[in-house]
PDB file as gemmi writes it, atoms N, CA and C in Angstrom:
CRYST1    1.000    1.000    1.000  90.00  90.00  90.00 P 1                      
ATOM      1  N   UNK A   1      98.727  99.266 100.430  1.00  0.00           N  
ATOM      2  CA  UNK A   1      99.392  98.151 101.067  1.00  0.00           C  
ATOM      3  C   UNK A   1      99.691  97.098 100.002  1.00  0.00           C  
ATOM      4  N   UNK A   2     100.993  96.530  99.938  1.00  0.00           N  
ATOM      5  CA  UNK A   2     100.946  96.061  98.979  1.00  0.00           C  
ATOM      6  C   UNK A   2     101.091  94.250  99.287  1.00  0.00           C  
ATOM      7  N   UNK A   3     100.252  93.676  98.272  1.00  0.00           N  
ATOM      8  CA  UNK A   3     100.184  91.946  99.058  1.00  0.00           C  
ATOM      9  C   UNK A   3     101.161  91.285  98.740  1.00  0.00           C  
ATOM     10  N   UNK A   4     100.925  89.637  99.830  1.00  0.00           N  
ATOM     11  CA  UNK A   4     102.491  88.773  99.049  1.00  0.00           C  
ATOM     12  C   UNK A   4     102.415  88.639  97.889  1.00  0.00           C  
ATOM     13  N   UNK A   5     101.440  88.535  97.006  1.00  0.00           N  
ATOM     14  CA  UNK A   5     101.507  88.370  95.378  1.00  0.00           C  
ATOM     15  C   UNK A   5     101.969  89.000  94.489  1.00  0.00           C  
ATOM     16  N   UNK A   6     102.419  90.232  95.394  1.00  0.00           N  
ATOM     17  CA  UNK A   6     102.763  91.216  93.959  1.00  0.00           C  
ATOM     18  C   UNK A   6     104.430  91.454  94.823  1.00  0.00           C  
ATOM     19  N   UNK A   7     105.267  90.395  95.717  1.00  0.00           N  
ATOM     20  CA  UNK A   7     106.248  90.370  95.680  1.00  0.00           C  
ATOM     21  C   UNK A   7     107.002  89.742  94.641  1.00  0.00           C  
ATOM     22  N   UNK A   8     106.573  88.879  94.381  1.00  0.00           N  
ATOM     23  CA  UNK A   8     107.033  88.262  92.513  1.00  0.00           C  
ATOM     24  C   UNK A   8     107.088  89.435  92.023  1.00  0.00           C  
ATOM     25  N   UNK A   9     106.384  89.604  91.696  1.00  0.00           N  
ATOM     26  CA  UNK A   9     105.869  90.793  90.310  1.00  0.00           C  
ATOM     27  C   UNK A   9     106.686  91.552  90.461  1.00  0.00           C  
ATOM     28  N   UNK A  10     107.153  92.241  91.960  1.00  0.00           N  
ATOM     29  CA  UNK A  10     107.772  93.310  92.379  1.00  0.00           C  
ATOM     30  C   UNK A  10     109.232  92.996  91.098  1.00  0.00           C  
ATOM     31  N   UNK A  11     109.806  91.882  92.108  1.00  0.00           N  
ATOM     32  CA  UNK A  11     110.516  91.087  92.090  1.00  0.00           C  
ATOM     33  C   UNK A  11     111.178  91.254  90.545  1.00  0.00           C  
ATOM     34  N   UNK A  12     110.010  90.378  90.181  1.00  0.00           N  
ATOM     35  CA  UNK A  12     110.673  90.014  88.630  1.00  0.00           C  
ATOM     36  C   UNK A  12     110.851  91.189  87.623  1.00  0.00           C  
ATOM     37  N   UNK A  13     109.464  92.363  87.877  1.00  0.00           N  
ATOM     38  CA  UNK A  13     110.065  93.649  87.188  1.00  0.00           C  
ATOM     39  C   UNK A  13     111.319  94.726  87.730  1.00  0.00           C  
ATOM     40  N   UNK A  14     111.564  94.599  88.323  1.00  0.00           N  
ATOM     41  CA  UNK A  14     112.889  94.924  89.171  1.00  0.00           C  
ATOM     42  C   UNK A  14     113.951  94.493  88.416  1.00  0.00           C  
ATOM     43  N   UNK A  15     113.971  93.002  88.503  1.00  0.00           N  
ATOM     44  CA  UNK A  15     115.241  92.322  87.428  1.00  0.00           C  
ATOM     45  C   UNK A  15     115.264  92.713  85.720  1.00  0.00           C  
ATOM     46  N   UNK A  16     114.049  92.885  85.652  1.00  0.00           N  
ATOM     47  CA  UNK A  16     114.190  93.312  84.132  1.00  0.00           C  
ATOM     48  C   UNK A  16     114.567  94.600  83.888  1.00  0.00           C  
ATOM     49  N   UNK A  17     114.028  95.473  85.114  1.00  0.00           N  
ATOM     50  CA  UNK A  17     114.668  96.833  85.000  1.00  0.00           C  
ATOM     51  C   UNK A  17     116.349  96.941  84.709  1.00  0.00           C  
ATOM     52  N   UNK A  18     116.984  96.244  85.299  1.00  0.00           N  
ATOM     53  CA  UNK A  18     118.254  95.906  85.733  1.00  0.00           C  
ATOM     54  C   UNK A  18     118.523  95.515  84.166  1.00  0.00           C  
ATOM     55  N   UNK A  19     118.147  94.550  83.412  1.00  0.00           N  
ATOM     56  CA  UNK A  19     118.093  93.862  82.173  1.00  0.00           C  
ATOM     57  C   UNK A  19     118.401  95.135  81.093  1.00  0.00           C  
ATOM     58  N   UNK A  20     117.154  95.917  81.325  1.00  0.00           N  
ATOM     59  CA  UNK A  20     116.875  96.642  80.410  1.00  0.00           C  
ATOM     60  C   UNK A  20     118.162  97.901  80.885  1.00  0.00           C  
ATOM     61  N   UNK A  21     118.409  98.601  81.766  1.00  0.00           N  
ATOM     62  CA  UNK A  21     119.625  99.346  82.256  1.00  0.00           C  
ATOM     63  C   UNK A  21     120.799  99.039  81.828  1.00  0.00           C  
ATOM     64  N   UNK A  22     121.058  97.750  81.976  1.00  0.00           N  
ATOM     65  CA  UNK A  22     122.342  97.292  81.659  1.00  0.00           C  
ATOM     66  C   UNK A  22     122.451  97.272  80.228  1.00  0.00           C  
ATOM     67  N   UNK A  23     121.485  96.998  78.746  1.00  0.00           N  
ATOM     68  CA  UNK A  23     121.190  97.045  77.701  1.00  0.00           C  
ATOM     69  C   UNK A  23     121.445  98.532  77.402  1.00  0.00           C  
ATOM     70  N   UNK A  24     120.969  99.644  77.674  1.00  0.00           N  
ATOM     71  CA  UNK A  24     121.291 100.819  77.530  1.00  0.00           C  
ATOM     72  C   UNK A  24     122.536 101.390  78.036  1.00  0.00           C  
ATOM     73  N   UNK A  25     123.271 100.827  78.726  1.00  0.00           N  
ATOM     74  CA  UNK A  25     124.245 101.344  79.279  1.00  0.00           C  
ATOM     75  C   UNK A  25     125.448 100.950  78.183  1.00  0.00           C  
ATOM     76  N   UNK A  26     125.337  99.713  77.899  1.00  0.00           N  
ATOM     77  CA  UNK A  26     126.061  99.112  76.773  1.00  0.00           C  
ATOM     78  C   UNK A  26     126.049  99.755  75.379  1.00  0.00           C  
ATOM     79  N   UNK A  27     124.613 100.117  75.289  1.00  0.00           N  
ATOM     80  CA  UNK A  27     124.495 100.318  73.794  1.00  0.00           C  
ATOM     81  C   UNK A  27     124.636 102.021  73.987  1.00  0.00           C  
ATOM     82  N   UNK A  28     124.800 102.778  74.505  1.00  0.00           N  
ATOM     83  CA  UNK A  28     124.887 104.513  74.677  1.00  0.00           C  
ATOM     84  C   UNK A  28     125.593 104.627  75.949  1.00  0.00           C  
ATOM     85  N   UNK A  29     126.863 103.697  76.634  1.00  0.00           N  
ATOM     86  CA  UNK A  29     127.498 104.440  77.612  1.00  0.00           C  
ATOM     87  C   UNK A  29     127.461 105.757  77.900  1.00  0.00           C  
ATOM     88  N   UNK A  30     126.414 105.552  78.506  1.00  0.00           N  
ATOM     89  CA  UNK A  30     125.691 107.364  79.293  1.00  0.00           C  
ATOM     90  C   UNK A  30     125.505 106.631  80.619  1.00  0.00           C  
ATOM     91  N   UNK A  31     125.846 107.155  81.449  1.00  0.00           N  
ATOM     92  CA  UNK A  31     125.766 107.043  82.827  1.00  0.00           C  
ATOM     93  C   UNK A  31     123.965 108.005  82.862  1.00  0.00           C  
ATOM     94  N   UNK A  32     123.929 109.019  82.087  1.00  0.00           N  
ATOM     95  CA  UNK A  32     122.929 109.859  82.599  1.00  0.00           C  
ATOM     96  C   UNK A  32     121.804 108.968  81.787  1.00  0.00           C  
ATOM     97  N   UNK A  33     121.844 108.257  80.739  1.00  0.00           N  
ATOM     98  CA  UNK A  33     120.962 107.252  79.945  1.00  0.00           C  
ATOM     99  C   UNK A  33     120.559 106.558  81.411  1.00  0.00           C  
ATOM    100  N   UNK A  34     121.187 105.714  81.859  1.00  0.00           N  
ATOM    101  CA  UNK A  34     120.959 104.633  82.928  1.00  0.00           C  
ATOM    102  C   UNK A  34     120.168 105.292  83.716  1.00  0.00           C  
ATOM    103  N   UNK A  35     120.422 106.368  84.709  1.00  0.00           N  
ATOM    104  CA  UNK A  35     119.675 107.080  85.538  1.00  0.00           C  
ATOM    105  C   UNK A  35     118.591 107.656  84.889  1.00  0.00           C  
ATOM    106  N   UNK A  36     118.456 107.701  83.923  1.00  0.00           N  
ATOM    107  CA  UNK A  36     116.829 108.141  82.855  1.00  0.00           C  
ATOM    108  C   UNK A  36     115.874 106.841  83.152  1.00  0.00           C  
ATOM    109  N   UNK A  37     116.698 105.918  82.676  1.00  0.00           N  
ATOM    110  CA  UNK A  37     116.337 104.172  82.135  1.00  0.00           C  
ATOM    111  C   UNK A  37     116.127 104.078  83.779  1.00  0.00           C  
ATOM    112  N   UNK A  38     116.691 103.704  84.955  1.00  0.00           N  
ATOM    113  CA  UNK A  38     116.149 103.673  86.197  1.00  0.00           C  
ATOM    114  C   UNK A  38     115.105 104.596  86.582  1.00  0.00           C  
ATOM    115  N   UNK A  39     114.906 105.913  86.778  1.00  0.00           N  
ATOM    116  CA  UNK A  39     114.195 106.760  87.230  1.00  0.00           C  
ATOM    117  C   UNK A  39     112.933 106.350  86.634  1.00  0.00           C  
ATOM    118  N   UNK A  40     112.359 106.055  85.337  1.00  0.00           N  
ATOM    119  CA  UNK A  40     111.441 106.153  84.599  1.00  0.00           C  
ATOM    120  C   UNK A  40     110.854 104.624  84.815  1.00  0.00           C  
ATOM    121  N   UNK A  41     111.466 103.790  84.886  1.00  0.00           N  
ATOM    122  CA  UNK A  41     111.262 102.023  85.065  1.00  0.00           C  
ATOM    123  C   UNK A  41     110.764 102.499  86.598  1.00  0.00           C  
ATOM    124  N   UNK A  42     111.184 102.948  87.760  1.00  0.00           N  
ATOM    125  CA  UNK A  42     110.865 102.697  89.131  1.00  0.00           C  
ATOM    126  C   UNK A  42     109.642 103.328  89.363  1.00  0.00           C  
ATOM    127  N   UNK A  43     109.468 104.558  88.523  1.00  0.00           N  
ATOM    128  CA  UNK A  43     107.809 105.496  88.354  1.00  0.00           C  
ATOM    129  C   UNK A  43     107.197 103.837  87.860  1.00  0.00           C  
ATOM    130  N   UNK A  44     107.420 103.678  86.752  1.00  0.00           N  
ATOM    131  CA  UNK A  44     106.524 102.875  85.965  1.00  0.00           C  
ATOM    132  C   UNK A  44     106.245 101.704  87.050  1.00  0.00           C  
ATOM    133  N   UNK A  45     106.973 101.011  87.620  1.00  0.00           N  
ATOM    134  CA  UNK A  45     106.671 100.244  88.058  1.00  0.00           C  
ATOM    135  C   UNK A  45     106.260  99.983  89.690  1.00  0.00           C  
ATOM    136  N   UNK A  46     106.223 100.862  90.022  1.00  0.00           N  
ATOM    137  CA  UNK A  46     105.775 101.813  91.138  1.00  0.00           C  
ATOM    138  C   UNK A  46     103.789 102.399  90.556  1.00  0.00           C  
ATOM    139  N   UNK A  47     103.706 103.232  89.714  1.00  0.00           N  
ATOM    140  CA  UNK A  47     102.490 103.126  88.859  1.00  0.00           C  
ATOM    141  C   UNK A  47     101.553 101.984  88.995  1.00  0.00           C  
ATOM    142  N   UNK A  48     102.339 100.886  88.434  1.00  0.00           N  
ATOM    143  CA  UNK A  48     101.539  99.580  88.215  1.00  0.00           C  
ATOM    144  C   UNK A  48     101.272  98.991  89.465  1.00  0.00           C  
ATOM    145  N   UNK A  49     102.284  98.603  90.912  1.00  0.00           N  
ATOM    146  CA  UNK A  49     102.263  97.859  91.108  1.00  0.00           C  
ATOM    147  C   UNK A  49     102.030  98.132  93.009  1.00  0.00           C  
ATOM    148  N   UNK A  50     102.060  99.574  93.534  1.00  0.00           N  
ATOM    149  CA  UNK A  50     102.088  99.902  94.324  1.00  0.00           C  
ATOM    150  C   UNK A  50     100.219 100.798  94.746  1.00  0.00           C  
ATOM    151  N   UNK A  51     100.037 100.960  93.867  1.00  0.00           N  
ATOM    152  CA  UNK A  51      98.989 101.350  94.312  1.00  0.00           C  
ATOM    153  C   UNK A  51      97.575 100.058  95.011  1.00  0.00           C  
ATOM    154  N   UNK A  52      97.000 100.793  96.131  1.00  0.00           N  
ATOM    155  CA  UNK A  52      96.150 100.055  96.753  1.00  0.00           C  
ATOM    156  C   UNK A  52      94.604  99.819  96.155  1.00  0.00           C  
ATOM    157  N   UNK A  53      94.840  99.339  95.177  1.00  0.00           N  
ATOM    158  CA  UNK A  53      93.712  98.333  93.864  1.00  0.00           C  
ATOM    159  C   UNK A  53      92.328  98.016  94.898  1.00  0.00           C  
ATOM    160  N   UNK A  54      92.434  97.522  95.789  1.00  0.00           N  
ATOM    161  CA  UNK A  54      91.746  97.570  96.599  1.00  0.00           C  
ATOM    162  C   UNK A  54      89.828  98.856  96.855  1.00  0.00           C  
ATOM    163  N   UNK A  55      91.255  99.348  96.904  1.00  0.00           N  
ATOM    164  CA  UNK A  55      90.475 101.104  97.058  1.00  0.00           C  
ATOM    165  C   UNK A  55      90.052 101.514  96.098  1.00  0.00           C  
ATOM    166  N   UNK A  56      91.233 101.507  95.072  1.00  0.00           N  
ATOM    167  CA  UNK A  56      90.333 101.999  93.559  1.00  0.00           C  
ATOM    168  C   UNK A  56      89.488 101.202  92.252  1.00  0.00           C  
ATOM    169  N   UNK A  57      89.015  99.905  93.126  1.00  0.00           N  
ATOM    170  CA  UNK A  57      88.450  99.077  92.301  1.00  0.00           C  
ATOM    171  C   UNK A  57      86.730  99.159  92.723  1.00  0.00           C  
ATOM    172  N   UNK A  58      86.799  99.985  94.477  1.00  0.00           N  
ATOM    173  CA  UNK A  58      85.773 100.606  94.421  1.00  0.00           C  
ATOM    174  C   UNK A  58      84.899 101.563  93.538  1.00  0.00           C  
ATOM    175  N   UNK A  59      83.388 101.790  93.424  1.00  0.00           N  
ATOM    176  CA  UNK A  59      82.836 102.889  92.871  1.00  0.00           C  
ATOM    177  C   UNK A  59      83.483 104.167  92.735  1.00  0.00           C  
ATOM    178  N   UNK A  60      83.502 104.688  91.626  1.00  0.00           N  
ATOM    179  CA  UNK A  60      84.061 106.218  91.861  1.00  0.00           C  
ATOM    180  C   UNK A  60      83.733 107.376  92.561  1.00  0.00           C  
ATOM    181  N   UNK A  61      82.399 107.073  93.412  1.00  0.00           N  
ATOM    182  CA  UNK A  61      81.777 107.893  94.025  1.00  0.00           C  
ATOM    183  C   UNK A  61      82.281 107.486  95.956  1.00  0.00           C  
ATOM    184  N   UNK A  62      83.010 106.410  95.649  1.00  0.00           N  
ATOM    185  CA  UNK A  62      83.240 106.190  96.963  1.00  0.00           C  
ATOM    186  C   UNK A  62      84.810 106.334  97.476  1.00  0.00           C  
ATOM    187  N   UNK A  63      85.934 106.843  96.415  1.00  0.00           N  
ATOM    188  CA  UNK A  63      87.110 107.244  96.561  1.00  0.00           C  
ATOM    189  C   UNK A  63      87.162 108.506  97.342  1.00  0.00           C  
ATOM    190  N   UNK A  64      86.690 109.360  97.747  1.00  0.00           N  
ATOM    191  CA  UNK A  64      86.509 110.312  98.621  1.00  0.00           C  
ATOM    192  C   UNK A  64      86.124 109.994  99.840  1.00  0.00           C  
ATOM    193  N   UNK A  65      86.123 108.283 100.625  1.00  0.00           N  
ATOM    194  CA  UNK A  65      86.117 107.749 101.451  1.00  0.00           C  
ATOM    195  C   UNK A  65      87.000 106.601 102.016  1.00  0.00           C  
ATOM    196  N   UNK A  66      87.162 106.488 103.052  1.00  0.00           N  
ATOM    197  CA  UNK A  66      88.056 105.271 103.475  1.00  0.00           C  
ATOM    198  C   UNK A  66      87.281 104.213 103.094  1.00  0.00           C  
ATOM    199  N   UNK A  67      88.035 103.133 103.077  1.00  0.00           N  
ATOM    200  CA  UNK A  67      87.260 101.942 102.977  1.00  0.00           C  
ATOM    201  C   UNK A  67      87.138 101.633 104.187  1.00  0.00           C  
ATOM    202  N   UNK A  68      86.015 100.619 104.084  1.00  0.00           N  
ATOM    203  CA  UNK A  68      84.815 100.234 105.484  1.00  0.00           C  
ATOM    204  C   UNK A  68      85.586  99.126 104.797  1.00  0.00           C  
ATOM    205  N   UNK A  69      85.266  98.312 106.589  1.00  0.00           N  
ATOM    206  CA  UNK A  69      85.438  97.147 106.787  1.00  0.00           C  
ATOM    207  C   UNK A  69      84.844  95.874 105.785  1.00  0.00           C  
ATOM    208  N   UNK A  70      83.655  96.375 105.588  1.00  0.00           N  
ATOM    209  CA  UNK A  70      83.051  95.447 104.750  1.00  0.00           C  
ATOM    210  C   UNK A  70      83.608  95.068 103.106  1.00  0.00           C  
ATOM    211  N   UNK A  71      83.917  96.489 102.697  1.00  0.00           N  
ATOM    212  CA  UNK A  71      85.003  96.211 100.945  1.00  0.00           C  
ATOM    213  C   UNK A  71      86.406  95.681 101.530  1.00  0.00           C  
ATOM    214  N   UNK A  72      86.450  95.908 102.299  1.00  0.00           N  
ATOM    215  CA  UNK A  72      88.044  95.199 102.866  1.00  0.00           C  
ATOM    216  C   UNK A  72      87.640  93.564 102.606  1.00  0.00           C  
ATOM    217  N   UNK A  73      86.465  93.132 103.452  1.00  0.00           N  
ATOM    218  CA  UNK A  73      86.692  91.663 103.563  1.00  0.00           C  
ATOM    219  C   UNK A  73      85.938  91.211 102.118  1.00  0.00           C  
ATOM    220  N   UNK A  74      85.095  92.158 101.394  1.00  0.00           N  
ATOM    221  CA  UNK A  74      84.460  91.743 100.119  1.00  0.00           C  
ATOM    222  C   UNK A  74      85.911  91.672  99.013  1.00  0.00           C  
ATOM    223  N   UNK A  75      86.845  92.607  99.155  1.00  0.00           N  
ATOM    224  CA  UNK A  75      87.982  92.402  98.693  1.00  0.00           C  
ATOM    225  C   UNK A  75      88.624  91.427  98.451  1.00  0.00           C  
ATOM    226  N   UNK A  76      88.970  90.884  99.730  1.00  0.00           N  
ATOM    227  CA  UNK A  76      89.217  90.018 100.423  1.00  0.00           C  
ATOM    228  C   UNK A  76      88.736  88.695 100.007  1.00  0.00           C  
ATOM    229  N   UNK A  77      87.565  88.369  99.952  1.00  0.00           N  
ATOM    230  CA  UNK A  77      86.756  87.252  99.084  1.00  0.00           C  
ATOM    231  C   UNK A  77      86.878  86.973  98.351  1.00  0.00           C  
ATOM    232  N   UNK A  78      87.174  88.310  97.132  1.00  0.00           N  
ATOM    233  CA  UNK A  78      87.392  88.438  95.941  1.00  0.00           C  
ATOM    234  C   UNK A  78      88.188  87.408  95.634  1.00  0.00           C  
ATOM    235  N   UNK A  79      88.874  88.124  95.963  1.00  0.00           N  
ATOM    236  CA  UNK A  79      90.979  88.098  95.631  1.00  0.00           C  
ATOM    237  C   UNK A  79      90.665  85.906  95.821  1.00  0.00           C  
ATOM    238  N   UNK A  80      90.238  85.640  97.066  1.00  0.00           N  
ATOM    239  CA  UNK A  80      90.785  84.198  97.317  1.00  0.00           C  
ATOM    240  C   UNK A  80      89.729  83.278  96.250  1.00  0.00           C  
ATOM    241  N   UNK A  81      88.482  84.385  95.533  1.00  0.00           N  
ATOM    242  CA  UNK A  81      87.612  82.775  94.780  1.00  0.00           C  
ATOM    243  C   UNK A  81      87.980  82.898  93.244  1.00  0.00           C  
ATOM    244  N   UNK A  82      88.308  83.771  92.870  1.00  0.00           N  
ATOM    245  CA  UNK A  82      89.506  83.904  91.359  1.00  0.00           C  
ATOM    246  C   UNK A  82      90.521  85.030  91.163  1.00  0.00           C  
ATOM    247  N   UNK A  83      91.293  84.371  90.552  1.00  0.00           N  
ATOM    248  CA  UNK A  83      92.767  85.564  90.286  1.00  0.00           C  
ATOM    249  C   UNK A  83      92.213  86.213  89.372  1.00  0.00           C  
ATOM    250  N   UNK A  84      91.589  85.739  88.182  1.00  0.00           N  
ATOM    251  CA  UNK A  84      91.070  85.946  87.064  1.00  0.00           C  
ATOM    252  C   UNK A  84      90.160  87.492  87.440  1.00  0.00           C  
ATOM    253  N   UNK A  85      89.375  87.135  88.307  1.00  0.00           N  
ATOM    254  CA  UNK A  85      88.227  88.275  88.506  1.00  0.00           C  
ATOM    255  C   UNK A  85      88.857  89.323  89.140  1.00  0.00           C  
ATOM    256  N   UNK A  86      90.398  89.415  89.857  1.00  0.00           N  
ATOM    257  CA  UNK A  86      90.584  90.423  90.752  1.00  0.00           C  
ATOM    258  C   UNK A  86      91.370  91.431  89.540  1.00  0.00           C  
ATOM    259  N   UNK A  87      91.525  90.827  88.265  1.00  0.00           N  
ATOM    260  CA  UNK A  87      92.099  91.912  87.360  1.00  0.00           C  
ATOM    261  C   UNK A  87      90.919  92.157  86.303  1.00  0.00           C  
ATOM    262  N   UNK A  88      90.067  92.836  86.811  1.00  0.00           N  
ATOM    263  CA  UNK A  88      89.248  93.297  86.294  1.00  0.00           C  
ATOM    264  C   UNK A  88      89.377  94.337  85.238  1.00  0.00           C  
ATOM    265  N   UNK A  89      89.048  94.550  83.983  1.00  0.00           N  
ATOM    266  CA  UNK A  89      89.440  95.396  83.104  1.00  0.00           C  
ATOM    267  C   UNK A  89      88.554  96.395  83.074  1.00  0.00           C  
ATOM    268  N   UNK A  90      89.080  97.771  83.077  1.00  0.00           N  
ATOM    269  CA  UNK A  90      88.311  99.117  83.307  1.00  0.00           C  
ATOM    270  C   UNK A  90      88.712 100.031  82.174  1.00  0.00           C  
ATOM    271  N   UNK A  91      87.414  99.958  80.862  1.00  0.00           N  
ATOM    272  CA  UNK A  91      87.854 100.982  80.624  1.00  0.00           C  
ATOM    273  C   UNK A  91      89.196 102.130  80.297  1.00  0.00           C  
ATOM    274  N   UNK A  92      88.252 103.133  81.057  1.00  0.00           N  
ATOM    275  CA  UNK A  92      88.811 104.471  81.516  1.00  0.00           C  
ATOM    276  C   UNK A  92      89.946 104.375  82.335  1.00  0.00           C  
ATOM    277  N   UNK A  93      90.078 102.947  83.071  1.00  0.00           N  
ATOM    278  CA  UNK A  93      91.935 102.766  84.094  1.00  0.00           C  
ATOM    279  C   UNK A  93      92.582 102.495  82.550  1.00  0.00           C  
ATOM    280  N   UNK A  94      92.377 101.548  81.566  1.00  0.00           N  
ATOM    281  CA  UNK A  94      92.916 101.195  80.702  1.00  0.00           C  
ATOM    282  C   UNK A  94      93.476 102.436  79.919  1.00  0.00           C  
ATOM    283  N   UNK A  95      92.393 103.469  79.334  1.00  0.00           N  
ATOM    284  CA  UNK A  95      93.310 104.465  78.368  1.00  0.00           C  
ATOM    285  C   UNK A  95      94.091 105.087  78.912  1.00  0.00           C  
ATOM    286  N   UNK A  96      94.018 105.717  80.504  1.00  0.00           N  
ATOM    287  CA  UNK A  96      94.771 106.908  80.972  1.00  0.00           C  
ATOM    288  C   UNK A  96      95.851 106.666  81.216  1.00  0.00           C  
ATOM    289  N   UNK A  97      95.997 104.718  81.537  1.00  0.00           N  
ATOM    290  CA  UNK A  97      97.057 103.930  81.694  1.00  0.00           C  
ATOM    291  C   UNK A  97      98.153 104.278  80.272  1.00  0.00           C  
ATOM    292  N   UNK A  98      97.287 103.759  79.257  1.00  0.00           N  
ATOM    293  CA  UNK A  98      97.925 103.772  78.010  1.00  0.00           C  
ATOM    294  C   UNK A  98      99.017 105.270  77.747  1.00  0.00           C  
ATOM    295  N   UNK A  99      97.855 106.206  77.928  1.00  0.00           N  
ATOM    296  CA  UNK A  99      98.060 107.288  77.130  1.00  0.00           C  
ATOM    297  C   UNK A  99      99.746 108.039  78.145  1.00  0.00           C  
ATOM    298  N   UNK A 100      99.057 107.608  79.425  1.00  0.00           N  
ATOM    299  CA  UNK A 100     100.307 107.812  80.088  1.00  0.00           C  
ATOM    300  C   UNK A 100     101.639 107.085  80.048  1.00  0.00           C  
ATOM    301  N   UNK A 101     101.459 105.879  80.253  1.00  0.00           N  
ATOM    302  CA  UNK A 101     102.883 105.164  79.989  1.00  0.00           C  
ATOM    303  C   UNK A 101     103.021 105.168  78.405  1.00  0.00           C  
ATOM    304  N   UNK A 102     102.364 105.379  77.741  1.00  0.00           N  
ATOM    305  CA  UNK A 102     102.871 105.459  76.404  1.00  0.00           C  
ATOM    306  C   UNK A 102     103.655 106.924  76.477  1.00  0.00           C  
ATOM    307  N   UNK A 103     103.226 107.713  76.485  1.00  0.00           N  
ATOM    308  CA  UNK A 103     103.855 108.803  76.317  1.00  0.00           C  
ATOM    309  C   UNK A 103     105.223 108.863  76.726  1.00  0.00           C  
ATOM    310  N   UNK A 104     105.041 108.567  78.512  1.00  0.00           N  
ATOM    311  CA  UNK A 104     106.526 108.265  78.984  1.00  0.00           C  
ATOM    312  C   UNK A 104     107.473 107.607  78.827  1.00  0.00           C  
ATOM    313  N   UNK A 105     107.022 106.357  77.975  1.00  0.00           N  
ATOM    314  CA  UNK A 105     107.829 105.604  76.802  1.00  0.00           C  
ATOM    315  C   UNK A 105     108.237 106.232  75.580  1.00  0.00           C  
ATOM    316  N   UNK A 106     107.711 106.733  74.884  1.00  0.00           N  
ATOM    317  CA  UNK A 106     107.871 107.742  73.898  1.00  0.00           C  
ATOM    318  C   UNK A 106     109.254 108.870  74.619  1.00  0.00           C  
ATOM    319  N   UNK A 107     108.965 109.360  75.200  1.00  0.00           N  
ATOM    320  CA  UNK A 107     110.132 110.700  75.435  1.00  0.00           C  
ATOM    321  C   UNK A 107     110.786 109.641  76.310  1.00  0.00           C  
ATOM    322  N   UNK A 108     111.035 108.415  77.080  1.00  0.00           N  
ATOM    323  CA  UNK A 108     112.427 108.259  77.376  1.00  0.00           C  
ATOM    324  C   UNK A 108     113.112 107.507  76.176  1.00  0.00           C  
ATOM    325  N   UNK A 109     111.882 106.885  75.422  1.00  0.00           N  
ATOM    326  CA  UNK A 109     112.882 106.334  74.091  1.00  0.00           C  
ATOM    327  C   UNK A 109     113.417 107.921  73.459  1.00  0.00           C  
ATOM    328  N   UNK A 110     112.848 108.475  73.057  1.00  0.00           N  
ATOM    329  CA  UNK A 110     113.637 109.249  71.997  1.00  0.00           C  
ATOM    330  C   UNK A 110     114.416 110.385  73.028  1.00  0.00           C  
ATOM    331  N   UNK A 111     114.568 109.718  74.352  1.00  0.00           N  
ATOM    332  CA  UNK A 111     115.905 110.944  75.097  1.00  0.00           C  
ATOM    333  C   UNK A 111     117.086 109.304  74.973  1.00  0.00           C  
ATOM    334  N   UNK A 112     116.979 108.498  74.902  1.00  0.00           N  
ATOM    335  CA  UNK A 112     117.620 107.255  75.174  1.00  0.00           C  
ATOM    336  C   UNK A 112     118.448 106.946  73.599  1.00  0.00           C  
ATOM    337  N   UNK A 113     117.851 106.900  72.447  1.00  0.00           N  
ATOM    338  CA  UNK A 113     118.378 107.135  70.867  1.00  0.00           C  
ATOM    339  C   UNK A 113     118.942 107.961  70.588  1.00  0.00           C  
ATOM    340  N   UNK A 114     118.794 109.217  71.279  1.00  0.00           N  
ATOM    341  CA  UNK A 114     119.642 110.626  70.689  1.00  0.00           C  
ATOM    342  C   UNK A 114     121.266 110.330  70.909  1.00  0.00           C  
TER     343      UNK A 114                                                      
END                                                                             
């Protein structure tokens, strides 16, 4: 589910997608560039920004369960007594993050230069 806060976010990476599309379209008039440059921006930012954080900020032993009422409203708590604390840095979310959007940066840049 995704909250009002990350309608900005939505928002503003959306426009840059657009930014960055229109930049490639200019610089390699490829129609099939653009639809690379879209397809790969809407994963990515879809990736980041759609998933329910909520759920997976739970224990890892407890993702094989719904969330109970109670991490809902502990969530919930969270989120309203700092912004700061609800982006909690993990690790293991951090490299797989990396290793993945890096990569997928990597092969749409060098399908995007050719």
């Amino acid at each position: 589910m995704a909250h009002v806060g990350n309608d900005g976010a939505l928002r503003s990476s959306l426009i840059w997608l657009a930014v960055v599309m229109v930049i490639v379209g200019v610089c390699t008039q490829s129609l099939t560039k653009i639809m690379v440059t879209y397809v790969v921006g809407i994963l990515g930012i879809a990736g980041i920004l759609l998933p329910d954080w909520d759920f997976f900020d739970r224990d890892f032993s407890r993702w094989c369960y719904p969330v109970t009422a109670e991490e809902r409203a502990s969530a919930v708590a969270q989120r309203q007594v700092s912004l700061l604390r609800r982006y909690r840095i993990y690790p293991v979310r951090l490299v797989v993050y990396t290793i993945i959007y890096g990569f997928a940066l990597y092969k749409w840049w060098m399908f995007v230069s050719n």
